[in-house]
MARGU-912087 format. One line per field, with one value per residue (C-alpha): residue number from 1; residue in one letter; x, y, z. Coordinates in pm, 1 decimal. Each point is the difference from the previous one (the first is absolute). Layout:
N
num (NUM | ...)
residu (A | ...)
c1 (X | ...)
c2 (Y | ...)
c3 (Z | ...)
This chain:
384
num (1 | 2 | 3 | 4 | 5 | 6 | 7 | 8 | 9 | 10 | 11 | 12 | 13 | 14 | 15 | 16 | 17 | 18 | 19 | 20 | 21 | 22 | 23 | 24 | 25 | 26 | 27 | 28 | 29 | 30 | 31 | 32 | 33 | 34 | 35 | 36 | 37 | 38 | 39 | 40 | 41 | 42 | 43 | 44 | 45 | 46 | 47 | 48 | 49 | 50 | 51 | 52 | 53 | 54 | 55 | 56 | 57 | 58 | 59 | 60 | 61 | 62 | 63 | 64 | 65 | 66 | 67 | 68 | 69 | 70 | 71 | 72 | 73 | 74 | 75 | 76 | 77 | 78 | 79 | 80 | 81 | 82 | 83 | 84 | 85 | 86 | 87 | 88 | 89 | 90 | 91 | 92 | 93 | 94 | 95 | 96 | 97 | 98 | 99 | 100 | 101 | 102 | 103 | 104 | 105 | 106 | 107 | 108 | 109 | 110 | 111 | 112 | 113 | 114 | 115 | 116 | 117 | 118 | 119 | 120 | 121 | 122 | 123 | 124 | 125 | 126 | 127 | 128 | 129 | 130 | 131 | 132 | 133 | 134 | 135 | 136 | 137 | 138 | 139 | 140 | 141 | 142 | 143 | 144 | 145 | 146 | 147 | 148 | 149 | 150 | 151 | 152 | 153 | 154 | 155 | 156 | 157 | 158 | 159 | 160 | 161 | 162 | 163 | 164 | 165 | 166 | 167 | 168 | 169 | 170 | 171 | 172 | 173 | 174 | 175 | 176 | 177 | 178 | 179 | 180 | 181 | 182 | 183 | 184 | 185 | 186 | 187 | 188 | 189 | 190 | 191 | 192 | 193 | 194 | 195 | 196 | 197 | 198 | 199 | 200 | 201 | 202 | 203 | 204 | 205 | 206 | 207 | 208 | 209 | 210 | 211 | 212 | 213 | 214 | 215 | 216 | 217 | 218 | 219 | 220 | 221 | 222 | 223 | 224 | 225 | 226 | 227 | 228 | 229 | 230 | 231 | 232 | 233 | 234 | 235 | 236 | 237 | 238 | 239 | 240 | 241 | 242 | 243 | 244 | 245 | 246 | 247 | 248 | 249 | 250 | 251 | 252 | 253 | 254 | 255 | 256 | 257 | 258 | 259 | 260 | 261 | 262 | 263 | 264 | 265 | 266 | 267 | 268 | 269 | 270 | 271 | 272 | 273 | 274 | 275 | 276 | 277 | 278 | 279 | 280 | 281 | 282 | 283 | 284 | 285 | 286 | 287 | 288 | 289 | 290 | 291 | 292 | 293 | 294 | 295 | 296 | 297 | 298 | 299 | 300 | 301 | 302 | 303 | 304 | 305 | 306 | 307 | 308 | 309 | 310 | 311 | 312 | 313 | 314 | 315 | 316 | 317 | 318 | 319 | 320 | 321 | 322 | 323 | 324 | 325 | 326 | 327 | 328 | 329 | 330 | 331 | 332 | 333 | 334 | 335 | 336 | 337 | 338 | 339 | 340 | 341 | 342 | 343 | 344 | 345 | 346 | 347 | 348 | 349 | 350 | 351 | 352 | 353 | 354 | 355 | 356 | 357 | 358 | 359 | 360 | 361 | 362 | 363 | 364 | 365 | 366 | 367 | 368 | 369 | 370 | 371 | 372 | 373 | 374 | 375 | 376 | 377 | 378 | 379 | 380 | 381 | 382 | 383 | 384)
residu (X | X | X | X | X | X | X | X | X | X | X | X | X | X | X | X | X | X | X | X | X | X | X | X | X | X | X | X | X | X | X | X | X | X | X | X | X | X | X | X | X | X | X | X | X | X | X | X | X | X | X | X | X | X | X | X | X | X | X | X | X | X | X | X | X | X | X | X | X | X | X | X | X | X | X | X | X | X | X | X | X | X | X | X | X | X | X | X | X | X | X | X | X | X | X | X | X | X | X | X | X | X | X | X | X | X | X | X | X | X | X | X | X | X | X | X | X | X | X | X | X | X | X | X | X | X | X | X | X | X | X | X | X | X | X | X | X | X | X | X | X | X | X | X | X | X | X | X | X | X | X | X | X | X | X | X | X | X | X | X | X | X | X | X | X | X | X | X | X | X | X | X | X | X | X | X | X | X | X | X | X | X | X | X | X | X | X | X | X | X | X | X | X | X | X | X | X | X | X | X | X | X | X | X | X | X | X | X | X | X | X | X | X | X | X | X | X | X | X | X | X | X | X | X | X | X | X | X | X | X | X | X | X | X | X | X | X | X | X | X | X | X | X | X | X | X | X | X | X | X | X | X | X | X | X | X | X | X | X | X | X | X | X | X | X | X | X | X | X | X | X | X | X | X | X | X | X | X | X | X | X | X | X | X | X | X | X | X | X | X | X | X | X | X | X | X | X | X | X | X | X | X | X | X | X | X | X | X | X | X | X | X | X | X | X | X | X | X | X | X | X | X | X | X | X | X | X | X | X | X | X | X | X | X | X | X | X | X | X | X | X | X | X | X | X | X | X | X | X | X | X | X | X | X | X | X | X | X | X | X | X | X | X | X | X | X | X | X | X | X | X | X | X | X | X | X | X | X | X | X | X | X | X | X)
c1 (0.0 | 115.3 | 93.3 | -241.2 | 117.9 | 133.7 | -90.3 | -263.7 | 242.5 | 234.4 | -261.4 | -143.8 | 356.9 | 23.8 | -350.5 | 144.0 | 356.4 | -148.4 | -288.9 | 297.8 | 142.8 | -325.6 | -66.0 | 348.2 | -76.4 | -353.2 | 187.7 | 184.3 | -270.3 | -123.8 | 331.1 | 11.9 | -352.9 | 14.8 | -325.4 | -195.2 | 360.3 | -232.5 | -306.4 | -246.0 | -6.0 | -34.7 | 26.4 | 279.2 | 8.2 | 354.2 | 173.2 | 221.0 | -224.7 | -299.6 | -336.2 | 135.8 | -113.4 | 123.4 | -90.8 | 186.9 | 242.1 | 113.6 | 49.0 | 323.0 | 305.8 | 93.9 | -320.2 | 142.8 | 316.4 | -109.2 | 68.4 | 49.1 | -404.3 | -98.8 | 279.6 | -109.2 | -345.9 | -38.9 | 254.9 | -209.5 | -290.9 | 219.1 | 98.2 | -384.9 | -63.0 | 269.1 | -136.4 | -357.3 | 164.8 | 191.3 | -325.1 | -179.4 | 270.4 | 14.5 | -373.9 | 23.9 | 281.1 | -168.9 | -281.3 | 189.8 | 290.2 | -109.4 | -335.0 | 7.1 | -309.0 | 161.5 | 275.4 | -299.8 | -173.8 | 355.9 | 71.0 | -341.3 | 38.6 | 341.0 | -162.7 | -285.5 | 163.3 | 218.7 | -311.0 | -130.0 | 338.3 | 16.8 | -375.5 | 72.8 | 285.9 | -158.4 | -258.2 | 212.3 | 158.7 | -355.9 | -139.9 | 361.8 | -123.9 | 259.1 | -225.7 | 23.6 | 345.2 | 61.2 | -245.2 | 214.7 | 312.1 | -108.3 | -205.6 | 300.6 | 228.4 | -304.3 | 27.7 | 366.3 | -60.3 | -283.8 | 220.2 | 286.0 | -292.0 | -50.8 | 341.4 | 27.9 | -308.9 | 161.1 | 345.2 | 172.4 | -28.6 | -358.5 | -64.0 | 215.9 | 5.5 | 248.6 | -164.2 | -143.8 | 37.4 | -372.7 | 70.7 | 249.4 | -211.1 | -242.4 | 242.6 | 104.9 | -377.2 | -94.0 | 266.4 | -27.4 | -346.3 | -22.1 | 299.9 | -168.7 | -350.6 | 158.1 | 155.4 | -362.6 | -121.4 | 275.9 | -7.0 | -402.1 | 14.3 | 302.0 | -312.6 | -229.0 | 246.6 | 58.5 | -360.9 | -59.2 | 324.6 | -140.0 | -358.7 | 226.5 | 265.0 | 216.5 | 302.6 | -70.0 | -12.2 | 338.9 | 142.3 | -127.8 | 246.8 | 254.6 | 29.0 | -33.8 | 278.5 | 208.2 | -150.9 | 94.7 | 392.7 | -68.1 | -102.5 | 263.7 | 209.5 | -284.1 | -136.5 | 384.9 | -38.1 | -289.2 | 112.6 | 292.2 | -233.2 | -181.3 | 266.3 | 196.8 | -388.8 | -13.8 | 359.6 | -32.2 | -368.6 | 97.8 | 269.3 | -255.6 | 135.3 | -346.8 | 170.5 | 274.3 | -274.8 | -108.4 | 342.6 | 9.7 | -337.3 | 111.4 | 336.7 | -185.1 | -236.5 | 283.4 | 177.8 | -314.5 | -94.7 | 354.1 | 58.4 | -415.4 | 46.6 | 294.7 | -186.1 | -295.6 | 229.2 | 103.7 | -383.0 | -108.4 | 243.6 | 88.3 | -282.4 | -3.1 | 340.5 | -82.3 | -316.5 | 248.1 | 143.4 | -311.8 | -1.3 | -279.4 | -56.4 | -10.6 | -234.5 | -215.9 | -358.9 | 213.8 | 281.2 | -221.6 | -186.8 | 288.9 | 194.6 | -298.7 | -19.1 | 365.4 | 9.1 | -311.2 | 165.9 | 312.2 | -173.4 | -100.1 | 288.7 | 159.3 | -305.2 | -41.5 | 373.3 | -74.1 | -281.1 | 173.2 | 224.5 | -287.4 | -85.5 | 323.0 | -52.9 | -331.2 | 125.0 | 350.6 | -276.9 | -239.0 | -264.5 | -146.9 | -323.0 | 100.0 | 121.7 | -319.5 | -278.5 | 174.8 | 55.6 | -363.5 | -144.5 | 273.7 | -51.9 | -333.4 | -195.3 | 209.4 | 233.6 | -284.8 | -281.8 | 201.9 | 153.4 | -354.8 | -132.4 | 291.5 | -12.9 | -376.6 | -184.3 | 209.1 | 156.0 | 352.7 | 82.3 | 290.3 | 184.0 | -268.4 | -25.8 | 378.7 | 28.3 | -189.9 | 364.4 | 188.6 | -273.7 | -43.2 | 361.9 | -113.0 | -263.6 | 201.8 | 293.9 | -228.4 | -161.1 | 335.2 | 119.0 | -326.4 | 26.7 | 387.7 | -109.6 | -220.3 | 309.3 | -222.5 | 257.0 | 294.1 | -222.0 | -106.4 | 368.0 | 47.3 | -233.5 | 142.5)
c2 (0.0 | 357.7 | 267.2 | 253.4 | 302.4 | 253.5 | 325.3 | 107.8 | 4.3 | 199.2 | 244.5 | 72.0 | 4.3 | 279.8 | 188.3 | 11.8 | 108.4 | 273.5 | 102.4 | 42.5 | 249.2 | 188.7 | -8.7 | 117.3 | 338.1 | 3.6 | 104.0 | 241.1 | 148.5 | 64.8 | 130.5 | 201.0 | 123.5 | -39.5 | -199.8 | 238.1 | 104.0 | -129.6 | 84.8 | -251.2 | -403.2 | -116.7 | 227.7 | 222.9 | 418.8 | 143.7 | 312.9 | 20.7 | -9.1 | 218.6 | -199.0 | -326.2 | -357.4 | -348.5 | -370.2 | -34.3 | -235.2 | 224.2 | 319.7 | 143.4 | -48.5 | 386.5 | 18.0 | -315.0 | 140.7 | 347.8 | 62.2 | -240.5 | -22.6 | -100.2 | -232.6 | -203.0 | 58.5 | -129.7 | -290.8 | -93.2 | 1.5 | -197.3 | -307.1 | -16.8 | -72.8 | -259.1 | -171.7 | -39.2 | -127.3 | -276.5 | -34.9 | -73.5 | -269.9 | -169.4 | -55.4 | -84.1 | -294.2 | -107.5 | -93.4 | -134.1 | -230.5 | -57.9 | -192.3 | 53.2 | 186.3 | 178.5 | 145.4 | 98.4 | 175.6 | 163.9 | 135.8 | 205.8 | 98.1 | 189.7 | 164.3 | 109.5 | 152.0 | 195.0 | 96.4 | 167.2 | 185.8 | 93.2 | 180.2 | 155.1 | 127.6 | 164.3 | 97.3 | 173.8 | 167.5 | 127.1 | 92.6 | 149.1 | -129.4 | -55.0 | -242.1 | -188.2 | 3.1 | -120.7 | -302.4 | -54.2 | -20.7 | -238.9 | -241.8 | -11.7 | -190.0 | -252.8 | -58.4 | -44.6 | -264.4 | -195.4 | 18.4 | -219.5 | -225.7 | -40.5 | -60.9 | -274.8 | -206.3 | 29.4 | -80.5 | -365.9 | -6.1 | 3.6 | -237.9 | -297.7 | 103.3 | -179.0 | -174.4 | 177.7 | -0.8 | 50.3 | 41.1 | 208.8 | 242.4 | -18.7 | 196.8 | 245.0 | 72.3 | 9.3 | 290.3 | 160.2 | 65.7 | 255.1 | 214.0 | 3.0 | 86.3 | 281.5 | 190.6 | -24.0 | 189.6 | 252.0 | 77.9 | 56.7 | 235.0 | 186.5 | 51.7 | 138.0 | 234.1 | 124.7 | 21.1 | 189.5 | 250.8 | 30.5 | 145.9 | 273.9 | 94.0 | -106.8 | 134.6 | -225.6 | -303.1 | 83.9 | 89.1 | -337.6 | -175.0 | 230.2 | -151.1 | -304.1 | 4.7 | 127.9 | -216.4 | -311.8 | 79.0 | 98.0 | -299.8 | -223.3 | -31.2 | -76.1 | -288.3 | -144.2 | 22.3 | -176.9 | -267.1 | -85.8 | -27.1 | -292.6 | -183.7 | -54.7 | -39.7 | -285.4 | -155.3 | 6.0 | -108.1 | -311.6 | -65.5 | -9.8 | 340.1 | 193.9 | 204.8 | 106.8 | 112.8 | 209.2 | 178.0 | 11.4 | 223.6 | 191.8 | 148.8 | 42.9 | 240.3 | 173.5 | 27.9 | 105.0 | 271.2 | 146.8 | 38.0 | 75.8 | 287.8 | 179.3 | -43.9 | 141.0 | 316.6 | 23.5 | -5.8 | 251.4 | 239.0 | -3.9 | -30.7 | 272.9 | -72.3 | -357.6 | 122.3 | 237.2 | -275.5 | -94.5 | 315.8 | 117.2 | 365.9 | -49.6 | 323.2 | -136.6 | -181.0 | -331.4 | 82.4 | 54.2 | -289.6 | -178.6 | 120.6 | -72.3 | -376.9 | -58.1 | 131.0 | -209.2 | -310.5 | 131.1 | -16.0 | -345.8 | -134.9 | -108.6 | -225.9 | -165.1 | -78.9 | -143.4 | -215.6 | -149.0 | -154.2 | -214.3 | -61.0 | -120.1 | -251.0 | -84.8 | -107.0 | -112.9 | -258.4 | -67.5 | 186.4 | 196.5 | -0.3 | 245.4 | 310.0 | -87.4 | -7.0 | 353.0 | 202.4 | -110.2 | 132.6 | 307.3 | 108.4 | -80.8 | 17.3 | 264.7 | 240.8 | 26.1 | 125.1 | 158.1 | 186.2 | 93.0 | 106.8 | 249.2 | 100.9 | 53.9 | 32.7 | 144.8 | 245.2 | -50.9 | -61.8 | -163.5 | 29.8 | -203.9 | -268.0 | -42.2 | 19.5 | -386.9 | -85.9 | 67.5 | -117.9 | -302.1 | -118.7 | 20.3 | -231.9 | -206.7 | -45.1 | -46.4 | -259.4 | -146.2 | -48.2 | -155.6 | -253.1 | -27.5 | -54.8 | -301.8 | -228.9 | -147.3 | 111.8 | -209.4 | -323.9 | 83.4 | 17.4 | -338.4 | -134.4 | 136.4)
c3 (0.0 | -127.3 | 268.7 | 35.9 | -255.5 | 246.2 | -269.4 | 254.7 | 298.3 | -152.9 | -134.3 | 352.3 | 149.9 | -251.9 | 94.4 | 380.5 | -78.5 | -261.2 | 256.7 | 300.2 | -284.6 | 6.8 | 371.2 | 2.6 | -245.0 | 159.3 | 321.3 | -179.1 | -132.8 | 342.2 | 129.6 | -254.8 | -1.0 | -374.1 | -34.4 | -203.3 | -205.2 | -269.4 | -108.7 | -88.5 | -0.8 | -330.7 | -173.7 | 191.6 | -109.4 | -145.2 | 128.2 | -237.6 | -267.0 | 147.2 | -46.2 | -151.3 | 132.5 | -63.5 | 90.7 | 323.0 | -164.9 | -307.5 | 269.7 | -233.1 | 201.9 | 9.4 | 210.7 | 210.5 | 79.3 | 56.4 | 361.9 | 318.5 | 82.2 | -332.1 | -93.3 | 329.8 | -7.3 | -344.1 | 86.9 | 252.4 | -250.1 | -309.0 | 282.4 | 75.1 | -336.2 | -37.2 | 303.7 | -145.5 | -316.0 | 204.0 | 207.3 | -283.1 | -142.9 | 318.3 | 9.3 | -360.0 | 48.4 | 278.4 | -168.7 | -267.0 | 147.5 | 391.0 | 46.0 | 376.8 | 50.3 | 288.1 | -195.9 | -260.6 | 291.8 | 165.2 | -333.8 | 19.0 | 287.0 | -103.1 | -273.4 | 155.6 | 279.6 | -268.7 | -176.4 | 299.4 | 102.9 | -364.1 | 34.4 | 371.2 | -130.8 | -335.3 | 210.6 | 259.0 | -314.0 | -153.1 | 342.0 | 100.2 | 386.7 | 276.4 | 169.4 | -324.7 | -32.7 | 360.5 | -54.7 | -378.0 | 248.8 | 272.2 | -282.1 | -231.0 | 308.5 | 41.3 | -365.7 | 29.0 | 306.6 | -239.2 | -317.8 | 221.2 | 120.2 | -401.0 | -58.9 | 270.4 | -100.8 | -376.3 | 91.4 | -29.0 | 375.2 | 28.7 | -268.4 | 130.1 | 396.6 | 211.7 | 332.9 | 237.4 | 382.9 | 59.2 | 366.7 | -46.5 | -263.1 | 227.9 | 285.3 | -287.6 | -41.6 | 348.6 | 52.1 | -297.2 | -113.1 | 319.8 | -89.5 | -340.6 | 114.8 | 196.2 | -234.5 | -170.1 | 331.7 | -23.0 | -319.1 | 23.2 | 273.5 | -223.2 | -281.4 | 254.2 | 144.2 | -356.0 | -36.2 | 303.8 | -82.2 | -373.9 | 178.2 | 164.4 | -214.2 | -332.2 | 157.6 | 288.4 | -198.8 | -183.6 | 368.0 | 128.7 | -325.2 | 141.4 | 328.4 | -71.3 | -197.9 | 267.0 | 268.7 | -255.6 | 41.9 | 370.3 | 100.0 | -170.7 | 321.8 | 204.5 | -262.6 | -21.9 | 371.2 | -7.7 | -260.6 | 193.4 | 333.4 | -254.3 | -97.0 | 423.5 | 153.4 | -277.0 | 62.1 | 400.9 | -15.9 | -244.6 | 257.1 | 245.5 | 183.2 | 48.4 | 246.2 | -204.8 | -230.0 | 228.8 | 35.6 | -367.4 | 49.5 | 248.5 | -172.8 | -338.5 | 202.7 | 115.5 | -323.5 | -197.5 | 267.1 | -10.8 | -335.9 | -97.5 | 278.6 | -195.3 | -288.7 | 170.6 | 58.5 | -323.7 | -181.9 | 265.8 | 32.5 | -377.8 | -127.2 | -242.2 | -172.2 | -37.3 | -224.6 | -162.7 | -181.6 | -158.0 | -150.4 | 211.8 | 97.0 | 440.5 | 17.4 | -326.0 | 88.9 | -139.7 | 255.2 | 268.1 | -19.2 | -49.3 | 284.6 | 243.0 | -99.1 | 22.8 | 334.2 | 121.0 | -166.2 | 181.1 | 338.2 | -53.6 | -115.8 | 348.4 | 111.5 | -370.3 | 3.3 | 353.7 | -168.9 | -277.1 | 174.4 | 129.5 | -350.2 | 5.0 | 282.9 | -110.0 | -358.9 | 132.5 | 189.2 | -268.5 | 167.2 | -310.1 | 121.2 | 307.7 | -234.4 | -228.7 | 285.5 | 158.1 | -368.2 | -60.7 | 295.6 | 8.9 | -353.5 | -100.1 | 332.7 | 176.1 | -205.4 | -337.6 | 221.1 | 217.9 | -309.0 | -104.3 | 309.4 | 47.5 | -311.5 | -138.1 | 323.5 | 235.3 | -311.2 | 81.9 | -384.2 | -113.7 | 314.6 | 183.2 | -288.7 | 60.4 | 372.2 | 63.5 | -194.5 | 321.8 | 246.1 | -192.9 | 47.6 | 360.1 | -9.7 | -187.6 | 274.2 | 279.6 | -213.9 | -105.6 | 370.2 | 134.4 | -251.7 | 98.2 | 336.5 | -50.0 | -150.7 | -242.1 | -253.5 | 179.0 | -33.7 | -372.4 | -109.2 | 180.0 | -187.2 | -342.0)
């Protein structure tokens, strides 16, 4: 028997690498705040030649390499194209050399999911919305994640799969499904922040991106910190050392409270320079906003850096289910009301949408040591 042709591997391997490409200028376009550096979708508006239009694909390369914004704004818009072409040709092979109807059905799935980034992003274009392009951004990474999901159920691997520990797979699962879930929570309280922000102001949104940004490489000590914390709760609890675990706690929180503190110092007391290198005006409504969040996030640093280092333990000890039960009730039952409440009914604005951030991270430590407290985690890790 003939080995499965491997054409429709290859052409999904080449969808995902050519989509990373466009995720890639999609972020530049962003950064760059070049998304409306052309006009029009498919048919895209000249500058150079006052009043012309052409079919997005024959845009004349003068136009293309006019300036910065439109060379990567219309890059962005020449690698979608190539993706739906590949999309296309992977759905097409499918059907044509693999008779597993789950490949058939996997290959769909990739090009639908392209089809609809393709229209939010045209339609972020024609409606020139911000809350459109911010919905374009966070879609196009979960069409990255299901175009590697494609790739795997077409690859060689998936086709002829080696054995399978099914008690073993069914640890992974047990431990992982949670951490995935949870970043499902986060990221939909993230969307109604931005939702709430959008009611108030524009600037607020873009000042929201702003510190994020900055919080992202702020808190890369305190998740090293936090990764290390994993990796000695999980060699001294496999050892059967739950009490050197504990130790291993115990000087993460110190670490991650030391060095989250200076960097508390820093985002407070220079706040306005760090903005400065974004280009942002301190005194301008942008600035302002901007300013005000970093500070709040600055406040709140100390006690999250404190709580990830329970993340830490809880994930060094296969507990995922601890950070998932106490970001659920944190985010979505405490800090998005809270956020509204401060911030619609009570009229503190942005600043009150913002300040459940800080007081958040607070519920979130108590939380974290209670469930410290109880030990469960020492017998889960046992187990694992």
């Amino acid at each position: 028997m003939s080995a499965p042709s491997r054409l429709p591997y290859r052409l999904s391997v080449a969808t995902t690498i050519t989509t990373m490409l466009l995720v890639l200028f999609g972020a530049s376009v962003t950064t760059m705040g070049a998304g409306m550096a052309v006009k029009g979708w498919l048919m895209p508006e000249g500058e150079l030649t006052e009043g012309a239009t052409w079919f997005l694909p024959l845009f004349p390369l003068e136009e293309w390499f006019r300036d910065p914004d439109t060379f990567v704004e219309h890059t962005h818009r020449m690698f979608g194209i190539v993706v739906g072409l590949l999309s296309i040709a992977t759905v097409a092979a499918t059907h044509l050399l693999d008779k597993r109807a789950v490949a058939k059905a996997a290959a769909w799935i990739g090009l639908v999911a392209i089809s609809v980034q393709g229209v939010l992003g045209g339609t972020r274009v024609l409606e020139d919305s911000q809350h459109l392009a911010f919905l374009h951004g966070a879609f196009g990474q979960l069409v990255f994640a299901v175009l590697c999901g494609v790739t795997l159920v077409l690859s060689p691997l998936f086709q002829d799969p080696p054995s399978l520990d099914r008690a073993l797979a069914g640890k992974l699962f047990a431990i992982g499904w949670p951490a995935a879930l949870d970043m499902v929570v986060f990221n939909a309280s993230f969307l109604s922040i931005i939702g709430m922000l959008g009611r108030i102001d524009q600037a607020a949104v873009d000042a929201h991106a702003i510190g994020l940004r900055v919080q992202a490489l702020a808190f890369v000590p305190g998740m090293s910190i936090s990764q290390a914390t994993g990796a000695l709760v999980g060699q001294a609890l496999g050892a059967g050392h739950p009490r050197e675990a504990r130790r291993v706690l115990r000087a993460s929180v110190v670490m991650s409270l030391a060095v989250m503190t200076t960097l508390t110092a820093i985002l407070v007391g220079l706040a306005e320079p760090v903005i400065a290198v974004f280009g942002v005006d301190p005194s301008s409504d942008l600035g302002q906003f901007a300013v005000t969040w970093l500070k709040l996030l600055g406040y709140g640093m100390p006690i999250a850096g404190a709580y990830i280092s329970f993340v830490g333990l809880f994930q060094g000890a296969g507990q995922t289910r601890a950070p998932l039960a106490i970001n659920s009730v944190a985010h979505l039952v405490f800090q998005v009301p809270l956020s509204w409440i401060l911030g619609f009914p009570l009229g503190l604005g942005a600043w009150g949408v913002w300040a459940a951030f800080p007081l958040s991270f607070v519920l979130k430590l108590a939380a974290g040591f209670v469930v410290y407290r109880t030990g469960r985690w020492a017998k889960v890790g046992a187990d694992v």
